[in-house]
N, CA, C and O atoms as a DFTB+ gen file, in Angstrom:
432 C
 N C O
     1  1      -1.440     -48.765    -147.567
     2  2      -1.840     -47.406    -147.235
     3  2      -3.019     -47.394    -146.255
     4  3      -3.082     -46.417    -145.509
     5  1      -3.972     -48.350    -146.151
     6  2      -4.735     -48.820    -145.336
     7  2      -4.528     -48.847    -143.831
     8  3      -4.918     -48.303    -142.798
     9  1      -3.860     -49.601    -144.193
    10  2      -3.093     -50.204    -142.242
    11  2      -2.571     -48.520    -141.763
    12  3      -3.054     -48.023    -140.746
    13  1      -1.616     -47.795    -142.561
    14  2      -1.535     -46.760    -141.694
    15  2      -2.350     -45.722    -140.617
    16  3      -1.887     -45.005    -139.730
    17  1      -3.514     -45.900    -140.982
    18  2      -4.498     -45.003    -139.592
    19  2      -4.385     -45.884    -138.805
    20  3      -3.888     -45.552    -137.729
    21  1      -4.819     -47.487    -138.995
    22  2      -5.067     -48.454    -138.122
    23  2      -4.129     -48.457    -137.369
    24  3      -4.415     -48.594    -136.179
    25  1      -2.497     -48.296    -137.779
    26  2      -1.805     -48.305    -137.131
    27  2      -1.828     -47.119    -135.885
    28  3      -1.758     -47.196    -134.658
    29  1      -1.977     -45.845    -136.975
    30  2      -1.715     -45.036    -135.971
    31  2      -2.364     -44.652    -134.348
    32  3      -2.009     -44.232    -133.247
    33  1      -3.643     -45.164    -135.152
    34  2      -4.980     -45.279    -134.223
    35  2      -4.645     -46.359    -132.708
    36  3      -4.818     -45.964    -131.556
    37  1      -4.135     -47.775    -133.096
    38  2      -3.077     -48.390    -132.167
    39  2      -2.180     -47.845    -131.331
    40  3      -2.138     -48.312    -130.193
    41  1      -1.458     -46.978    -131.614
    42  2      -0.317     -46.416    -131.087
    43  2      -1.104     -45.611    -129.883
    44  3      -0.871     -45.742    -128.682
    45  1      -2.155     -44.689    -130.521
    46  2      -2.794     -43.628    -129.576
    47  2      -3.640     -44.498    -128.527
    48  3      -4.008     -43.817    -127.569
    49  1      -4.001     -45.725    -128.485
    50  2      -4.928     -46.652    -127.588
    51  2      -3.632     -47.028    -126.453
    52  3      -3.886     -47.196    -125.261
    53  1      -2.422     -47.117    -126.929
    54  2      -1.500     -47.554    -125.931
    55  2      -1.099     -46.700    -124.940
    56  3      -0.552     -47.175    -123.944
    57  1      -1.239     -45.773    -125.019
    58  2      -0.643     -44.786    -124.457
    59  2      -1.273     -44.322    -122.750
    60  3      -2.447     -44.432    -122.397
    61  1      -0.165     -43.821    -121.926
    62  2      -0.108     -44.345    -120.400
    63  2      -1.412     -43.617    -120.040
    64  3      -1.787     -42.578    -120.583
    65  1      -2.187     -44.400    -118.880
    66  2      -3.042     -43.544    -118.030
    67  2      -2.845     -43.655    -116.879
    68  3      -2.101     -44.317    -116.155
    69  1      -3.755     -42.777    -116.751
    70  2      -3.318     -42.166    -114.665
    71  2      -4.124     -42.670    -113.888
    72  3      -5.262     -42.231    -114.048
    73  1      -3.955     -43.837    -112.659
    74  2      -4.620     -44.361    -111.824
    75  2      -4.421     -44.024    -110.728
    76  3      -3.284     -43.772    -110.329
    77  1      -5.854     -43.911    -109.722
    78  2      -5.650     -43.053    -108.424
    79  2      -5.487     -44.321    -107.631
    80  3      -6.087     -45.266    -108.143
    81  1      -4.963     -44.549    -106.733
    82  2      -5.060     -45.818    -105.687
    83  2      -5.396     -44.782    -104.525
    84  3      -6.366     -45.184    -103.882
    85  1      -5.006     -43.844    -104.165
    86  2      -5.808     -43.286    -102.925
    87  2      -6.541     -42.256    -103.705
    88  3      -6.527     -41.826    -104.858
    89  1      -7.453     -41.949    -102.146
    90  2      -7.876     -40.483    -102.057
    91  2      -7.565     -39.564    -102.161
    92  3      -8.231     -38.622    -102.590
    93  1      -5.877     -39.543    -101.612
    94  2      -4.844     -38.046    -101.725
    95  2      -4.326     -37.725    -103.172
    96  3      -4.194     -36.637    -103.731
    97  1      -4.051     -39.116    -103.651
    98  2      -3.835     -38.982    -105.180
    99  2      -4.413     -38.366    -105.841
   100  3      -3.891     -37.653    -106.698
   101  1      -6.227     -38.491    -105.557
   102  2      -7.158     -37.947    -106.768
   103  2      -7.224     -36.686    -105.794
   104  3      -7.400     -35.698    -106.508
   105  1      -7.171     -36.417    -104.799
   106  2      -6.959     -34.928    -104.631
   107  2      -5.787     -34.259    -105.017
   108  3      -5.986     -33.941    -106.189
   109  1      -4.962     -33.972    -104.764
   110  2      -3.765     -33.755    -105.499
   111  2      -4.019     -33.510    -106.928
   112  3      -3.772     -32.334    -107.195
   113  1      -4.349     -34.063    -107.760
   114  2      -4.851     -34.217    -109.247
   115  2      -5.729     -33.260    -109.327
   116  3      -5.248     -32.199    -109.725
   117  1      -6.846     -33.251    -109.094
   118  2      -7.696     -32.244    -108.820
   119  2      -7.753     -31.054    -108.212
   120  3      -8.777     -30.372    -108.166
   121  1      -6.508     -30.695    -107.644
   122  2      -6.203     -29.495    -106.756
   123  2      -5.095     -28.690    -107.756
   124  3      -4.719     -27.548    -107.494
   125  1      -4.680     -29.365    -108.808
   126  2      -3.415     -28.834    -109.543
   127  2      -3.533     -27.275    -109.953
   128  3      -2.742     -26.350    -109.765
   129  1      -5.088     -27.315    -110.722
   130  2      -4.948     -26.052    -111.183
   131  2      -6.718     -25.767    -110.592
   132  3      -7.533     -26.422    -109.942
   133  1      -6.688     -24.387    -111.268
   134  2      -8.315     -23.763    -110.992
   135  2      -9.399     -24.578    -112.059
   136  3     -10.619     -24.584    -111.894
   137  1      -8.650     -25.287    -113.230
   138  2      -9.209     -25.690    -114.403
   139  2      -9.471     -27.358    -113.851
   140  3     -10.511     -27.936    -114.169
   141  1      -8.724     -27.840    -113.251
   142  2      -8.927     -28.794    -112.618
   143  2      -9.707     -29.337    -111.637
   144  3     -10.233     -30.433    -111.440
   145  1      -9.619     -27.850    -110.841
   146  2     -10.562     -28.384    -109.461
   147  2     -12.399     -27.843    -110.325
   148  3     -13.396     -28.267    -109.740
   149  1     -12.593     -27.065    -111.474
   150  2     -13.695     -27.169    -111.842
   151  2     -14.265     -28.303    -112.700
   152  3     -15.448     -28.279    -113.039
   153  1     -13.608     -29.096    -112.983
   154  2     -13.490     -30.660    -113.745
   155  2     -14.164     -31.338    -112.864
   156  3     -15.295     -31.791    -113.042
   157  1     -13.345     -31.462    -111.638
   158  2     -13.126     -32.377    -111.201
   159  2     -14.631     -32.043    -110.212
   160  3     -15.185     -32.953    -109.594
   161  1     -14.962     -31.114    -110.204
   162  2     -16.289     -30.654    -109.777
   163  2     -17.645     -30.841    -110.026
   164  3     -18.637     -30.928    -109.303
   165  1     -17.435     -30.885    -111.292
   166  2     -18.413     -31.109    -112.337
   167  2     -18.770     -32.413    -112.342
   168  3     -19.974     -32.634    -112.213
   169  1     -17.737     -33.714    -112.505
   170  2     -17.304     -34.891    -112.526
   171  2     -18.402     -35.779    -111.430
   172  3     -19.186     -36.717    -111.285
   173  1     -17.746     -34.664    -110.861
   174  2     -18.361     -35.303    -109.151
   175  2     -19.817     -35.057    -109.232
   176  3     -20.553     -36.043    -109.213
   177  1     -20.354     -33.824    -109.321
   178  2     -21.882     -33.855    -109.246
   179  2     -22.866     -34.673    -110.672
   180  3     -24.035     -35.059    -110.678
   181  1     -21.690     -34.712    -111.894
   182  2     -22.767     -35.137    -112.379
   183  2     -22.706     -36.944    -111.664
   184  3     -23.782     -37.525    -111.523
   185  1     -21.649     -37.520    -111.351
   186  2     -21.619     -38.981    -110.856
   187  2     -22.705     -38.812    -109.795
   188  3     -23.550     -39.702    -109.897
   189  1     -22.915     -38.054    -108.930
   190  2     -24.038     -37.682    -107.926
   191  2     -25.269     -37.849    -108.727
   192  3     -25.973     -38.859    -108.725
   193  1     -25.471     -36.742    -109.430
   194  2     -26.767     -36.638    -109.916
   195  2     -27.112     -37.849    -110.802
   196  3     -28.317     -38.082    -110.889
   197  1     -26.158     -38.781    -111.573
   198  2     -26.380     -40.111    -112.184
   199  2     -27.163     -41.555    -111.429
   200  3     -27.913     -42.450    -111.818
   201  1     -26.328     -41.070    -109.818
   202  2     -26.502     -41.927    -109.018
   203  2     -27.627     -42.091    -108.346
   204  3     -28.193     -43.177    -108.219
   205  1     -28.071     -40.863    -107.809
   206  2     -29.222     -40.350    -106.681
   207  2     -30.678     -40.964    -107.610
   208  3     -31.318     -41.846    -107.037
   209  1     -30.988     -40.679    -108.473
   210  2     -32.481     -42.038    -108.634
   211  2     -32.630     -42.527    -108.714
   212  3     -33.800     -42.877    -108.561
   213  1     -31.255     -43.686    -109.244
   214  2     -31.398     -45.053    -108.816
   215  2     -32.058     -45.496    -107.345
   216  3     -32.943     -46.274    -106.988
   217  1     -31.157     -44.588    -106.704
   218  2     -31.440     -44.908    -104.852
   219  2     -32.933     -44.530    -104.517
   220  3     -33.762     -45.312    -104.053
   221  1     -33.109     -43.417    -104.778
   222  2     -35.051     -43.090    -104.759
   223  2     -35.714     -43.751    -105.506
   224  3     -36.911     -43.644    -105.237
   225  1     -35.436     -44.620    -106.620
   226  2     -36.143     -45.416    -107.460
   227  2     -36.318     -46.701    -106.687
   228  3     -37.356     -47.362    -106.663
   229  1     -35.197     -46.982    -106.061
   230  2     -35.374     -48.488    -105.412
   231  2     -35.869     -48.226    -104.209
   232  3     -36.681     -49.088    -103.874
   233  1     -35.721     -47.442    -103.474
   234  2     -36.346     -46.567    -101.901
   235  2     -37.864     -46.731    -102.606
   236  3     -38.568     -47.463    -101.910
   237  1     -38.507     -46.268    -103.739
   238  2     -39.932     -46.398    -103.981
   239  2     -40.470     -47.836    -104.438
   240  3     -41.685     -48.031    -104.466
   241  1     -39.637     -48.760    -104.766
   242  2     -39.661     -50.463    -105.154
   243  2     -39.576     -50.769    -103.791
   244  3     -40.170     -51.843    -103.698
   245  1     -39.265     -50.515    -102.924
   246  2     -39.291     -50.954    -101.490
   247  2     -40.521     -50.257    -100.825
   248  3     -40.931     -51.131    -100.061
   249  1     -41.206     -49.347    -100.710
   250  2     -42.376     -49.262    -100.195
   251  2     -41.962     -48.038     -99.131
   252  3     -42.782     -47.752     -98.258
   253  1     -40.673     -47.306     -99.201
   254  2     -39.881     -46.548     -98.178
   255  2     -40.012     -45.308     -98.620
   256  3     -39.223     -44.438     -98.251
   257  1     -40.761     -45.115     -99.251
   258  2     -40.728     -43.801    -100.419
   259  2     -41.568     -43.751    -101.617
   260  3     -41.525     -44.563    -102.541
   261  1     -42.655     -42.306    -101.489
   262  2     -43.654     -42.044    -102.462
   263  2     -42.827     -40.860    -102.940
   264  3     -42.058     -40.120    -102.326
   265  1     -43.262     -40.900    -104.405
   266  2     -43.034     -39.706    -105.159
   267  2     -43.894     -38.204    -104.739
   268  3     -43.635     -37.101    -105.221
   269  1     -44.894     -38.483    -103.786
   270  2     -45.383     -37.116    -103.367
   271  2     -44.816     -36.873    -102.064
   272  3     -44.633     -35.694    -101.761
   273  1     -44.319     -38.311    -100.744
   274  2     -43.156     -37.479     -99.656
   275  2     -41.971     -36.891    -100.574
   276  3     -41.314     -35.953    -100.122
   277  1     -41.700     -37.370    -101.745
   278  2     -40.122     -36.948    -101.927
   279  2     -40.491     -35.417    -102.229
   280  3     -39.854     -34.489    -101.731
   281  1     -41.791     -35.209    -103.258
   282  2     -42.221     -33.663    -103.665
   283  2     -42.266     -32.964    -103.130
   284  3     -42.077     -31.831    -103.572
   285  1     -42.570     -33.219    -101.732
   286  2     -43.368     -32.461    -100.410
   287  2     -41.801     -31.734     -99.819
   288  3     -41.575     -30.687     -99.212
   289  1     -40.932     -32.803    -100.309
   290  2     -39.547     -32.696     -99.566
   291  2     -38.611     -31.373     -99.857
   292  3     -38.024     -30.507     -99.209
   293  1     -38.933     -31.915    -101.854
   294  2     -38.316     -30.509    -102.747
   295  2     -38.737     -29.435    -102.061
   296  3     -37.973     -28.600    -101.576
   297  1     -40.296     -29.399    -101.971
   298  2     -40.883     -28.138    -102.071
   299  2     -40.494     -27.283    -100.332
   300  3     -40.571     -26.097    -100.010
   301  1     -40.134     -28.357     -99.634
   302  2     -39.866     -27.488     -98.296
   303  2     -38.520     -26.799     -98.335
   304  3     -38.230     -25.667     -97.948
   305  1     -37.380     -28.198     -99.165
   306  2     -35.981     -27.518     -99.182
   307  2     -35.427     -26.739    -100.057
   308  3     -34.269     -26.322    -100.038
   309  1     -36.762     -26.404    -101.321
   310  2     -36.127     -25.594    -101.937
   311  2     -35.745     -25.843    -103.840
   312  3     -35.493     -25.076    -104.770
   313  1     -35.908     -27.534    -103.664
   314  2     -35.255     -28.155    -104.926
   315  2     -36.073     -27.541    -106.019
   316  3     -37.291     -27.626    -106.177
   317  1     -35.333     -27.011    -106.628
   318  2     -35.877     -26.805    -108.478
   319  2     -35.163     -27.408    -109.197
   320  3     -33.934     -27.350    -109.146
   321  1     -36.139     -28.418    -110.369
   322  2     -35.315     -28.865    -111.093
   323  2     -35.493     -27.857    -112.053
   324  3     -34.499     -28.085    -112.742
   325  1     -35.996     -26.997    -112.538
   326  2     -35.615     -26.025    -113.934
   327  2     -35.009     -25.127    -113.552
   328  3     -35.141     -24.180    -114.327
   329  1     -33.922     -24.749    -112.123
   330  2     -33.111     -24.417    -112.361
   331  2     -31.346     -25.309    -112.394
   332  3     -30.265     -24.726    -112.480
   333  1     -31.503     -26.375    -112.324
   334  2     -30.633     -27.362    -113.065
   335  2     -30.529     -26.800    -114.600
   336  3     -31.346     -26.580    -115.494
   337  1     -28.504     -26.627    -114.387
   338  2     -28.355     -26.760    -115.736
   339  2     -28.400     -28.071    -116.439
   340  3     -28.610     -29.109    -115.810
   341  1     -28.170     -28.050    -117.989
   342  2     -28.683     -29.584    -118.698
   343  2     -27.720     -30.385    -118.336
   344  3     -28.076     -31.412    -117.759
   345  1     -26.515     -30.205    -118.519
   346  2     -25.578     -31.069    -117.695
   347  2     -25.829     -31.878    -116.638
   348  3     -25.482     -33.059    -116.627
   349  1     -26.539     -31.219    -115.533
   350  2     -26.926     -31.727    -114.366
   351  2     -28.299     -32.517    -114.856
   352  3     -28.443     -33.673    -114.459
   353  1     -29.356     -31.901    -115.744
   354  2     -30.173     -32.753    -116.379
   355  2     -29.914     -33.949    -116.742
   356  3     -30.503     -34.927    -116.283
   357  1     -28.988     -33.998    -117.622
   358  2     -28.588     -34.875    -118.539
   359  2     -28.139     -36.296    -117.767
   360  3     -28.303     -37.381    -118.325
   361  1     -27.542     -36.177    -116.394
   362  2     -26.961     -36.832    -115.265
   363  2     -28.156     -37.779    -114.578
   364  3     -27.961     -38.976    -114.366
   365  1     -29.740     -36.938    -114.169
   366  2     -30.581     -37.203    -113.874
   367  2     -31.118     -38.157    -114.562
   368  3     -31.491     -39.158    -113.951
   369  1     -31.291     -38.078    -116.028
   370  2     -32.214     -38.689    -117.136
   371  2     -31.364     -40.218    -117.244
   372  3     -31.627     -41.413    -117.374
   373  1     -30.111     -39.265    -117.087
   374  2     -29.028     -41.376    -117.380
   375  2     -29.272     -41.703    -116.255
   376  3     -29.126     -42.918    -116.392
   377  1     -29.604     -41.532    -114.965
   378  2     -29.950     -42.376    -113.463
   379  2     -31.360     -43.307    -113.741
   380  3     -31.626     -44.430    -113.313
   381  1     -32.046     -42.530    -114.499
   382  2     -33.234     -42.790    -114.769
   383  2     -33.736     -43.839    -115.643
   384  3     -34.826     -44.359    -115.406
   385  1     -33.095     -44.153    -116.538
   386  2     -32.874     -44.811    -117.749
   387  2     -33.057     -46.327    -116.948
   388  3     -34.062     -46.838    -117.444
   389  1     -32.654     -46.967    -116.219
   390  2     -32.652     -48.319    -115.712
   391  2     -34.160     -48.729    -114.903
   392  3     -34.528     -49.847    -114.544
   393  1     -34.692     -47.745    -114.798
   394  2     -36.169     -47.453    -113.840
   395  2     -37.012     -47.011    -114.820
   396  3     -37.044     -45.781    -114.859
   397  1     -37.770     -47.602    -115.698
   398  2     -38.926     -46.881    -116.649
   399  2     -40.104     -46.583    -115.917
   400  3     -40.888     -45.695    -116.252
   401  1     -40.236     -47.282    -114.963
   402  2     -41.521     -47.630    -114.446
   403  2     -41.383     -46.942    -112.991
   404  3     -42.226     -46.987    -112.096
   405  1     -40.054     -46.256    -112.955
   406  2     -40.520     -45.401    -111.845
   407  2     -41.161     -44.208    -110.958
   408  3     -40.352     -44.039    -110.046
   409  1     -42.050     -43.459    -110.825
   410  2     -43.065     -42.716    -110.471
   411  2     -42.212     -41.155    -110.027
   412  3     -42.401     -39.984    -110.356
   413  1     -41.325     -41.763    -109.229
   414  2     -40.026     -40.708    -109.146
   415  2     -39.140     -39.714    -109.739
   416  3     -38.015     -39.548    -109.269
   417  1     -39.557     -39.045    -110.731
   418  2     -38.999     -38.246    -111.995
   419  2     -39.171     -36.744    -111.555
   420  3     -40.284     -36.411    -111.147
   421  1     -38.242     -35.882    -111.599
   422  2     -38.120     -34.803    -111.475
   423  2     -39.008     -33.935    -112.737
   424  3     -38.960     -34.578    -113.785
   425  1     -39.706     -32.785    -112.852
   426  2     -40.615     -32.330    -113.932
   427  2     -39.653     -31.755    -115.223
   428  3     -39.117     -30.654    -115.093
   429  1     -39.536     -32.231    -115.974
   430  2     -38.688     -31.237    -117.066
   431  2     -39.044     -30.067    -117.270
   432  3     -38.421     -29.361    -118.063
C-alpha cells in the first residue's frame, strides 16, 4: 500500500516536456493566448531582474562602477525601487544573494 503514491508520483515525473530549440518556437508558445503572453512576460523580467546585479555587482568588483554613479543614474532616469512590485523584488534579492559584500543594493 506504500509503493502506491511512490508509484504514482513516478508516473507524474515521466511525463513529456516542451523544449524550445529556436526562438520562433518559444515565440509561438508565448503568443498562444493573452494568458500566455502575460507568463511569458513576467518570466522574462523577473530572469532580467535576477540577472541585472550580478552584472552591477561585478561592474563594482572591477572598479567600473560605484554605487553612488549607479544612484545618481536612478535618480536622473527615474528608477524607483518602491515602486517595484515584490515579484520584481523578490527577482532582485535572488541576483543579490551570490554578492553579500556588495555596496550595490537597491533601498527596500
Amino acid at each position: 500500500m506504500k509503493r502506491l503514491p511512490l508509484i504514482g508520483a513516478l508516473l507524474l515525473l515521466a511525463g513529456p516536456v516542451q523544449a524550445f530549440e529556436t526562438i520562433e518556437e518559444f515565440d509561438k508558445a508565448c503568443s498562444a493566448s493573452e494568458e500566455t503572453i502575460i507568463l511569458c512576460q513576467a518570466a522574462i523580467q523577473y530572469s532580467a531582474f535576477t540577472y541585472i546585479p550580478g552584472i552591477l555587482c561585478r561592474l563594482e568588483d572591477d572598479g567600473l562602477l560605484t554605487a553612488e554613479q549607479l544612484t545618481e543614474w536612478w535618480k536622473q532616469n527615474g528608477f524607483n525601487y518602491q515602486q517595484l512590485n515584490a515579484f520584481l523584488k523578490d527577482g532582485i534579492n535572488l541576483g543579490l544573494v551570490p554578492y553579500p559584500s556588495c555596496s550595490i543594493k537597491p533601498v527596500p
